[in-house]
C-alpha positions as CSV (number, residue, x, y, z in Angstrom):
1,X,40.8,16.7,-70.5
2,X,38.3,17.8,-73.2
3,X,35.6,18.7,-70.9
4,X,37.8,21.3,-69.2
5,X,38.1,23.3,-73.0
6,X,36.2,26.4,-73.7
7,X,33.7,28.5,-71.5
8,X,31.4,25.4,-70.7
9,X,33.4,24.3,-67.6
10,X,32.7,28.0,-66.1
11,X,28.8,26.7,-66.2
12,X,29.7,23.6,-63.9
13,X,30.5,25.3,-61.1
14,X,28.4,26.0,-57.5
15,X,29.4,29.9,-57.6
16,X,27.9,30.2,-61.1
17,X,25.0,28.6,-60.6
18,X,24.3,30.4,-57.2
19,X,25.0,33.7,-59.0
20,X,21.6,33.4,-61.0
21,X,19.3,36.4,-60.5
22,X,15.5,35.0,-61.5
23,X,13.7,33.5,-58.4
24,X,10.6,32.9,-60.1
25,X,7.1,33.3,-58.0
26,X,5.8,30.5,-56.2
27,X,2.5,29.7,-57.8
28,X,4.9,28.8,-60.8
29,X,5.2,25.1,-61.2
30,X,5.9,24.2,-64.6
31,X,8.2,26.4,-66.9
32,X,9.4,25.7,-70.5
33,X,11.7,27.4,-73.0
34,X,10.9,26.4,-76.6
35,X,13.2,27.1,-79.3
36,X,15.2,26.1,-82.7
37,X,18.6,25.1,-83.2
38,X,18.7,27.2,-86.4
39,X,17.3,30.5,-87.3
40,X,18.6,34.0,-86.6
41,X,15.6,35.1,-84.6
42,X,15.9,31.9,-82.5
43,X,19.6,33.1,-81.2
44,X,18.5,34.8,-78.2
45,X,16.6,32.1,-76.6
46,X,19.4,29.3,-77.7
47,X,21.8,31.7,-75.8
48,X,19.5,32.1,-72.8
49,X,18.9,28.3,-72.5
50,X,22.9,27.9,-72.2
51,X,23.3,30.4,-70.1
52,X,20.8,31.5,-67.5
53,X,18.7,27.7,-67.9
54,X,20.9,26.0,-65.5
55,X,21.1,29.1,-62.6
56,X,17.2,29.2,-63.3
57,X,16.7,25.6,-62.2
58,X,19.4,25.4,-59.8
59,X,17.3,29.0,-57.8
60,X,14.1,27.6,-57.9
61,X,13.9,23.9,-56.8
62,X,10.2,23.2,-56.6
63,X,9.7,24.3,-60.3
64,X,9.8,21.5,-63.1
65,X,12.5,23.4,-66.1
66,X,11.8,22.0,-69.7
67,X,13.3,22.3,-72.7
68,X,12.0,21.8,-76.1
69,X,14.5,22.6,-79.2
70,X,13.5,22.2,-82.6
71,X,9.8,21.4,-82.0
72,X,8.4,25.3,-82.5
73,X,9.0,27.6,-85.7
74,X,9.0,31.0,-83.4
75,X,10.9,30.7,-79.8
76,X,8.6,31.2,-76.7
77,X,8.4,30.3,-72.9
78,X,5.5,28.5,-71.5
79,X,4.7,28.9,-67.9
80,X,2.1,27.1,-65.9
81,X,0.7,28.1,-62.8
82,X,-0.6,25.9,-59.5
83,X,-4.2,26.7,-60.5
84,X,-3.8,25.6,-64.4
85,X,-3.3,28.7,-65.9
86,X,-0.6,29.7,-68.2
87,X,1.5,32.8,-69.4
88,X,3.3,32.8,-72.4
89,X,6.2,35.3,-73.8
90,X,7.2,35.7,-76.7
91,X,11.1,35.5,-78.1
92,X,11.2,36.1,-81.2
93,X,14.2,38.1,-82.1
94,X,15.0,39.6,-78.5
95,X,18.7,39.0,-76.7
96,X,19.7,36.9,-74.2
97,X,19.9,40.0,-71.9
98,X,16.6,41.3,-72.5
99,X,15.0,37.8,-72.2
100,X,16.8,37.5,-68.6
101,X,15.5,41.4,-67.9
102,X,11.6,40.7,-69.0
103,X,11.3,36.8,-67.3
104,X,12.8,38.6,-64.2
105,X,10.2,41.4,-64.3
106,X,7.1,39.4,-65.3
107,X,7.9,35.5,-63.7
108,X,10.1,36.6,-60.7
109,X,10.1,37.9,-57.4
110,X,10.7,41.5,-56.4
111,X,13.4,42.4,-54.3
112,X,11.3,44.1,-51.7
113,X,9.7,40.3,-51.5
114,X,13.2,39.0,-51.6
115,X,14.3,41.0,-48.9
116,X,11.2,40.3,-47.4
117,X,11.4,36.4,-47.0
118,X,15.1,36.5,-45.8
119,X,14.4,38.3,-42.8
120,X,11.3,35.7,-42.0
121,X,13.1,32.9,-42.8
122,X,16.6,34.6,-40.8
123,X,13.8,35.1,-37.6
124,X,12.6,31.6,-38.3
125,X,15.7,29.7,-38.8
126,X,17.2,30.9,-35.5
127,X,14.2,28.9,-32.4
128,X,15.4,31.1,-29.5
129,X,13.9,33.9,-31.6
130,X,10.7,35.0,-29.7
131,X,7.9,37.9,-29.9
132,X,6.9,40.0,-32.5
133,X,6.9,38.6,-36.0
134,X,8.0,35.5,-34.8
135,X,6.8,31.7,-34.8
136,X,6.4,32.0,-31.4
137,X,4.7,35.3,-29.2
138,X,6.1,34.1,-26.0
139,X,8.6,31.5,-24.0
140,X,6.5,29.7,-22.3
141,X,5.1,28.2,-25.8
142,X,8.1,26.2,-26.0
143,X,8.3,22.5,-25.1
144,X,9.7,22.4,-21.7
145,X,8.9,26.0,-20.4
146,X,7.2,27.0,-17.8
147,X,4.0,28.2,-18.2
148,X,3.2,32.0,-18.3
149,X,1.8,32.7,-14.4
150,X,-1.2,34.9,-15.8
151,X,-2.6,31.4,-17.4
152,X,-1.5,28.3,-15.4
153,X,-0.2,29.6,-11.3
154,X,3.2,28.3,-10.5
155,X,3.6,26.2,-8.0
156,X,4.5,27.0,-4.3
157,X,7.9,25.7,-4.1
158,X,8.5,28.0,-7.2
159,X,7.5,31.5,-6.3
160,X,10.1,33.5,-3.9
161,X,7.9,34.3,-1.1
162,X,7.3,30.6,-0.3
163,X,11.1,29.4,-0.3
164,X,12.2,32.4,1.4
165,X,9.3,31.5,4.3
166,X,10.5,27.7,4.7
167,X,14.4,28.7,4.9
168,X,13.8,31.3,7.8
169,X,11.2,28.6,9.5
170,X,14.4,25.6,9.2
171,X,16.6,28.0,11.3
């Protein structure tokens, strides 16, 4: 098959794609990558579009990924936030490496914040998960608990003394 020819094929697969490192911040909405097909100062950015463009999209799902080639003489990428701003960096003449290094540093999230979110979202994804720094503070805010007896009393037939009192009183 001549799909199956060359490193290309390597960029198809779920385990590449998952191994991207650039989780980009969420007030980013819109980012673009513009570049040439030709130039020396434009290899960089043609070799981080075919190799980190498709992890970058694949990581962050809510942002819109564009690609412009051979509308701009000097290679840059354009980033728009939710409240209409925009941050732009400059390509020209940098690696593929150190373009991965600086969008991760300026665009994307720490790993403290990383680390961060997937202990939330590990406490959150798990609903019998109860207390402190979770969605819930206590049991009884759960559909189909019973209430917490300092706010709403149980009911007779539920508290100990009062069943013990009616089994000695059938005997």
């Amino acid at each position: 098959m001549p799909f199956m020819h060359g490193h290309v094929p390597i960029r198809r697969t779920l385990k590449y794609l998952n191994a991207g490192q650039i989780i980009l911040k969420e007030r980013i909405k819109i980012f673009s990558l513009n570049f040439s097909s030709r130039g020396d100062h434009h290899k960089g950015a043609r070799e981080f579009a075919f190799w980190h463009l498709q992890q970058l999209q694949h990581k962050n799902p809510d942002v819109h990924v564009v690609e412009f080639k051979d509308l701009t003489p000097s290679p840059f990428i354009r980033c728009f936030t939710d409240n209409g701003d925009s941050v732009i960096i400059d390509l020209e003449g940098r690696s593929k490496e150190s373009i991965h290094d600086h969008v991760m540093k300026v665009l994307g999230k720490s790993e403290d914040l990383l680390e961060k979110e997937a202990k939330a979202r590990e406490k959150k994804e798990n609903p019998a998960n109860f207390g402190y720094m979770c969605e819930k503070n206590c049991i009884c805010e759960f559909f189909g608990q019973v209430p917490c007896p300092g706010v709403v009393p149980l009911p007779l037939y539920m508290k100990g003394k009062t069943i013990k009192k009616l089994l000695e009183g059938d005997e």
